[in-house]
C-alpha positions as CSV (number, residue, x, y, z in Angstrom):
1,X,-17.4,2.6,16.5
2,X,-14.0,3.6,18.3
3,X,-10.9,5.1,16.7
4,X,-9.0,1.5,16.6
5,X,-11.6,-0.5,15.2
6,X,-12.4,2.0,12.3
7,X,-8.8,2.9,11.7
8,X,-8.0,-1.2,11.7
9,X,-11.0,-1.6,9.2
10,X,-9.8,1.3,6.9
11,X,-6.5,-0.1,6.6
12,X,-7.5,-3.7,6.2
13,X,-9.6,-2.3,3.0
14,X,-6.9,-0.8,1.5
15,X,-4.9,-3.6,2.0
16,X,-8.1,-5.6,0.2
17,X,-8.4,-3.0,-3.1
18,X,-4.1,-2.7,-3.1
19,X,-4.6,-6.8,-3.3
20,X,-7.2,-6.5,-6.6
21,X,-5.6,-4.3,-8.0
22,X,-2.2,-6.0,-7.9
23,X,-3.8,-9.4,-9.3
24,X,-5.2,-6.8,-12.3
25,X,-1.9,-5.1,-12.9
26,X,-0.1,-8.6,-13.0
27,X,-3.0,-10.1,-15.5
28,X,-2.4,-6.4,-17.7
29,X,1.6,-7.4,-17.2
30,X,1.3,-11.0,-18.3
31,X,-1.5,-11.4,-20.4
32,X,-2.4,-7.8,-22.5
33,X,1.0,-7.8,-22.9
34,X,0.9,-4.3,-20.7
35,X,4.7,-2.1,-19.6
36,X,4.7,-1.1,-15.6
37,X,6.4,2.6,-17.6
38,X,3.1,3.0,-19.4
39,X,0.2,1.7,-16.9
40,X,2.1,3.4,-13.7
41,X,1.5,7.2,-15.2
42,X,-1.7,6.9,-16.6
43,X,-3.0,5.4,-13.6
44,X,-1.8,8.2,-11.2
45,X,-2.5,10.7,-13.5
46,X,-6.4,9.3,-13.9
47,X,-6.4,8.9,-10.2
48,X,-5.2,12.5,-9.1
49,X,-7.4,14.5,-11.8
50,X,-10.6,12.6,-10.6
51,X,-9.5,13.4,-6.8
52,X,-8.3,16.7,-7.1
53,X,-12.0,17.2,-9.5
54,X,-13.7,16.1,-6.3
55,X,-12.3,18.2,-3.8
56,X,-12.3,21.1,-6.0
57,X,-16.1,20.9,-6.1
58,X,-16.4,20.0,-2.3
59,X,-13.7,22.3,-0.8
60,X,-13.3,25.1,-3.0
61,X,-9.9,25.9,-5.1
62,X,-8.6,28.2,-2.1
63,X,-8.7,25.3,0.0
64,X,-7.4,22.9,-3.0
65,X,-4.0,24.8,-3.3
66,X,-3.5,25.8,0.3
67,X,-0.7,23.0,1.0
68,X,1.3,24.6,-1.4
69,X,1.7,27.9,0.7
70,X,3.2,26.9,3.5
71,X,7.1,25.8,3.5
72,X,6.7,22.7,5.7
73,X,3.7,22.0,3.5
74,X,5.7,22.3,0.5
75,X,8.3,19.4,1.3
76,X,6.4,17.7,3.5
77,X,4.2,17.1,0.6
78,X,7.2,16.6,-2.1
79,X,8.2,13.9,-0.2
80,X,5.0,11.9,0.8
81,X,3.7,12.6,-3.2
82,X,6.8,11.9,-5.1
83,X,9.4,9.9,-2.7
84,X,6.8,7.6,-1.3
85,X,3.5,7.4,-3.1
86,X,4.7,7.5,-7.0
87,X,7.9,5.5,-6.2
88,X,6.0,2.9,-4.3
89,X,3.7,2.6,-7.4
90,X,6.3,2.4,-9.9
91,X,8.1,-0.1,-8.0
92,X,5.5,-2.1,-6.8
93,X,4.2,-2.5,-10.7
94,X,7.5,-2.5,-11.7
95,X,8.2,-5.9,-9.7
96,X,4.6,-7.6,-10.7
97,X,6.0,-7.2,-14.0
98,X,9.6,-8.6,-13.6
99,X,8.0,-11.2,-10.9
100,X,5.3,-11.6,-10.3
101,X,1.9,-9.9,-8.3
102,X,3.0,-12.2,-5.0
103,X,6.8,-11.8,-5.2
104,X,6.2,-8.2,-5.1
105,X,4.3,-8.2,-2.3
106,X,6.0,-10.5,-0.3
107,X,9.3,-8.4,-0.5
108,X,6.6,-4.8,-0.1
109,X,5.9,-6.5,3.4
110,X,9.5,-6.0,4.8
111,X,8.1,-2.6,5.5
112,X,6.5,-3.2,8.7
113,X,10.2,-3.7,10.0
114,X,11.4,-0.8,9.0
115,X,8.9,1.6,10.2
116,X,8.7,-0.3,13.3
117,X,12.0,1.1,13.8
118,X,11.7,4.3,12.2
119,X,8.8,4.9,15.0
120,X,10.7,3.5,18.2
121,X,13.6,5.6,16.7
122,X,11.5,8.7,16.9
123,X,10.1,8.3,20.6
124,X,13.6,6.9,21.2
125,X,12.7,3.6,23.1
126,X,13.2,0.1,22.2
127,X,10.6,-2.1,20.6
128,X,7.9,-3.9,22.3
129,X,8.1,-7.8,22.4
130,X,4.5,-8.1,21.1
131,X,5.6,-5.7,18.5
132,X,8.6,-7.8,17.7
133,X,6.1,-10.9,17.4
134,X,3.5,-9.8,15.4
135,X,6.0,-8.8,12.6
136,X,7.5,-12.1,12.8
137,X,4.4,-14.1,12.9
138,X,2.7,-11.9,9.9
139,X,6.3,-12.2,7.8
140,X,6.0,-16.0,8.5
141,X,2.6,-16.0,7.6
142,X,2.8,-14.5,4.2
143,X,5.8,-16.2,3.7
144,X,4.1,-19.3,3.8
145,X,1.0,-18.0,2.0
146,X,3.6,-16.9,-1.0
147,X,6.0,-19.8,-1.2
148,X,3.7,-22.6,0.0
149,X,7.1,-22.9,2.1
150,X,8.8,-23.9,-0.6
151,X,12.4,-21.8,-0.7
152,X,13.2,-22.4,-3.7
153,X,9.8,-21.1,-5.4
154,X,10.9,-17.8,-4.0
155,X,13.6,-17.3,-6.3
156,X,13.7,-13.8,-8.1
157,X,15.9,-12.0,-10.5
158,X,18.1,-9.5,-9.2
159,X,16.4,-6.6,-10.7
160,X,12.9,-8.1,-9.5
161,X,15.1,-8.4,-5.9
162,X,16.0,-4.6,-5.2
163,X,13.2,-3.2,-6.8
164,X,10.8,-4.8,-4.4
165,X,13.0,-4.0,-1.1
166,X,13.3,-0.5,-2.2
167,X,9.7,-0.8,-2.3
168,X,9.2,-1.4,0.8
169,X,11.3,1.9,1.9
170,X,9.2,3.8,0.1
171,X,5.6,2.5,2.0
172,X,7.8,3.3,5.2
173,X,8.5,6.7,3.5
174,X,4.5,7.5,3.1
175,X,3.2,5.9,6.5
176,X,5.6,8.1,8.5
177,X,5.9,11.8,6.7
178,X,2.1,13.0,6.3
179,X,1.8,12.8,9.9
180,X,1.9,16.7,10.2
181,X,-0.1,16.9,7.0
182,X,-2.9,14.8,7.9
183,X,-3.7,17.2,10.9
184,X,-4.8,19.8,8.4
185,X,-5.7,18.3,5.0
186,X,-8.2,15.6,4.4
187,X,-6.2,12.3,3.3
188,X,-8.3,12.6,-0.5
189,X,-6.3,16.0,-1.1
190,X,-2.8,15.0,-0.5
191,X,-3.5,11.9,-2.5
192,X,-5.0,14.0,-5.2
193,X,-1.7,16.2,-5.4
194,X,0.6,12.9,-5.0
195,X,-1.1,11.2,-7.6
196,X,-0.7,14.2,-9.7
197,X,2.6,14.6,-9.2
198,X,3.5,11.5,-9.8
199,X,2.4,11.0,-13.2
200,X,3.8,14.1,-14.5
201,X,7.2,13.1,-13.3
202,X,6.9,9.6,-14.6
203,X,5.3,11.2,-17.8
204,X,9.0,13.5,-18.5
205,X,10.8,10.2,-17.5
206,X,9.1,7.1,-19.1
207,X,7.3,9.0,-22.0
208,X,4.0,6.8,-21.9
209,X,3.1,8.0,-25.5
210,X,6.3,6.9,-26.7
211,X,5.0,3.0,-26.4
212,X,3.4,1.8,-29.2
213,X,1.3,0.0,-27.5
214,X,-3.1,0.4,-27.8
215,X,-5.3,-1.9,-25.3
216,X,-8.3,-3.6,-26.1
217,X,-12.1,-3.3,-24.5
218,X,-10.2,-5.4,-21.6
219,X,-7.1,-3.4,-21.1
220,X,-9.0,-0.2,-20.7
221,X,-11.4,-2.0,-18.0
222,X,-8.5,-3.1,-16.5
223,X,-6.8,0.1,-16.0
224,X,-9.7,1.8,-15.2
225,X,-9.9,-0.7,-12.2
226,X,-6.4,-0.5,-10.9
227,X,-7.1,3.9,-11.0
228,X,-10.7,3.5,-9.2
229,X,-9.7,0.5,-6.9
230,X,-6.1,0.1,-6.5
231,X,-5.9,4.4,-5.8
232,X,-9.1,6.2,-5.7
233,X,-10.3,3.9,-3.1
234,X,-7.2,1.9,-2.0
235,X,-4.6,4.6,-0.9
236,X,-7.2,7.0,0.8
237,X,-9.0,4.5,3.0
238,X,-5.4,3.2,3.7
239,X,-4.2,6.5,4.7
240,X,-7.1,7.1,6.6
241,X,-6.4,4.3,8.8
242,X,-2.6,5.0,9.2
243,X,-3.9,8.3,10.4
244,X,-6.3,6.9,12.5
245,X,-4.5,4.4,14.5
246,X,-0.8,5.1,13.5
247,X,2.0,3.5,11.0
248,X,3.3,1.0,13.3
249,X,-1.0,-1.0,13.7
250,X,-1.6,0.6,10.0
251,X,0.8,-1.4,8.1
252,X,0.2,-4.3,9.6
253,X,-3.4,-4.3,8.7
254,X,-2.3,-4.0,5.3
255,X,-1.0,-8.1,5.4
256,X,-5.0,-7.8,4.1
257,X,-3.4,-7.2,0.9
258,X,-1.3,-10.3,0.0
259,X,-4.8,-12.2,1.8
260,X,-6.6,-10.7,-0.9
261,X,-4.3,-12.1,-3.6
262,X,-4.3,-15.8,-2.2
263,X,-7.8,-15.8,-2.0
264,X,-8.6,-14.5,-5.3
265,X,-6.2,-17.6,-6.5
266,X,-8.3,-20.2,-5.0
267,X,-11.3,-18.5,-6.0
268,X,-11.0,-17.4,-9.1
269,X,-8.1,-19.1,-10.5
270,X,-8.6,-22.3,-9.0
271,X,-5.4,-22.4,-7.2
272,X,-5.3,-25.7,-4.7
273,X,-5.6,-24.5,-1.1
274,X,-2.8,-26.4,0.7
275,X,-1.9,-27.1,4.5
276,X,0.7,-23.9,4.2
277,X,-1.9,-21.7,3.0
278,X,-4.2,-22.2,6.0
279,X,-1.2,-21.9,8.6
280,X,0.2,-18.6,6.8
281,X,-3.8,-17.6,7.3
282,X,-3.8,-18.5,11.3
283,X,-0.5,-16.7,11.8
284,X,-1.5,-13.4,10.0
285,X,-5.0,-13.4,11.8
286,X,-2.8,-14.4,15.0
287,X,-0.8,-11.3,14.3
288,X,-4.3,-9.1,13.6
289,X,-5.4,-10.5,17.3
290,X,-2.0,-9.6,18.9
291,X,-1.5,-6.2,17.7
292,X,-5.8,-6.0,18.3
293,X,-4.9,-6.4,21.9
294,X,-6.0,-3.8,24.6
295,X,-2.8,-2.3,26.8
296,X,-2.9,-3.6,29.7
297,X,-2.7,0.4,31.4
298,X,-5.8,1.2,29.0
299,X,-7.6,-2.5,30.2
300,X,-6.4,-0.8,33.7
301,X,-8.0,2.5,33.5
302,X,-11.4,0.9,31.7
303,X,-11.7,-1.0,34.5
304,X,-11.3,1.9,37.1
305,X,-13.7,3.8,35.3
């Protein structure tokens, strides 16, 4: 299996869990009567014990604690854990709750933009017109998918509004700084240390224990799912992929994500399956082929070969 396809396949996975466990988080948010300020520390703080647990045993604790030694490490790793992993949780969950699960993710998805031009920034060129057109046809897409193409379904509160675009600066923020990182550390240890981080800083700010709030045989399963799925398995196979192929094919796979969420309404909550539905599915799998696409030098050079 080549470098593309598994990276592609990591990050459309990721996208798939980050999609389940969104649907969980907004049935916690809606139904068990769940706070985004409670669920968002407990689950990184599960999440980053049980990673950190695991490389610990595989590793060794030298190796565990060696990205703190270096400088570069040190904020490299400040930023990726705390400014763009635990932000992007909170905020994501945060949205779910003020929203709802497909609202969230709709506004998450501007990201792709923003990295695009984060990246041509960096190797200071201009983007591609395929590049252009596969972020255009995979916004339309899950637009469509969303709304049913309906504007005025779309309509958001304020808070719900710049909660989710500062969202998506945040999955910009952890596509683009572990580059360097990812070199050295495997992708399960800097999630470990992110997670971690995360929920003690949310823990001093929110106060989790504070709530007076106790879930049932269902709420425990259900946060246990969104620390397993939605960041045990979601963020690292994710990651994996972004490292494998890079930020700019890596966040487009994850349109997997709000795919997941549409499906799992037809499916399992009986959601009618209308004509915008299946032409927000063609464009996003249109965008997948498109971004899929051999260059034309590589196609070149195969050839030669």
């Amino acid at each position: 299996m080549s470098q593309q396809v598994k990276g592609s396949l990591f990050a459309t996975l990721g996208g798939i869990c980050w999609g389940l466990s969104g649907s969980v988080g907004q049935y916690l948010f809606n139904v068990q009567g769940m706070d985004a300020r409670y669920l968002t520390p407990i689950r990184l703080g599960g999440a980053g014990i049980l990673l950190l647990l695991y490389c610990l045993v595989r590793y060794g604790a030298a190796f565990v604690v060696s990205p703190w030694r270096a400088r570069r490490n040190r904020r490299d790793l400040l930023v990726y854990g705390l400014l763009g992993v635990t932000a992007c949780q909170y905020l994501y969950f945060q949205t779910i709750q003020l929203s709802s699960a497909a609202v969230a993710t709709i506004l998450q998805d501007i990201s792709p933009a923003i990295i695009l031009l984060v990246s041509c920034h960096l190797a200071k060129r201009s983007p591609k017109r395929a590049e252009i057109l596969a972020i255009v046809l995979g916004l339309t897409g899950v637009f469509l998918i969303t709304t049913g193409g309906n504007l005025k379904s779309f309509s958001v509160s304020t808070p719900a509004l710049v909660l989710g675009l500062l969202s998506a600066f945040t999955v910009a923020v952890y596509n683009i700084v572990p580059e360097d990182l990812l070199k050295t550390y495997p992708i399960v240890l800097l999630q470990g240390w992110a997670f971690l981080m995360g929920s003690i800083l949310l823990c001093v700010i929110f106060r989790p224990w504070s709530f007076h709030y106790t879930p049932n045989l269902i709420g425990y399963f259900g946060i246990a799912f969104v620390i397993v799925v939605g960041n045990i398995l979601a963020f690292p196979l994710y990651m994996e992929g972004v490292h494998l192929i890079g930020p700019e094919k890596g966040i487009l796979y994850g349109f997997s994500e709000p795919l997941t969420a549409a499906v799992i309404g037809v499916v399992v909550l009986h959601n009618t399956f209308t004509l915008f539905d299946g032409i927000g599915f063609f464009l996003v799998f249109l965008m997948l082929a498109l971004i899929s696409r051999p260059k034309k030098a590589a196609v070149k050079s195969a050839q030669s070969a």
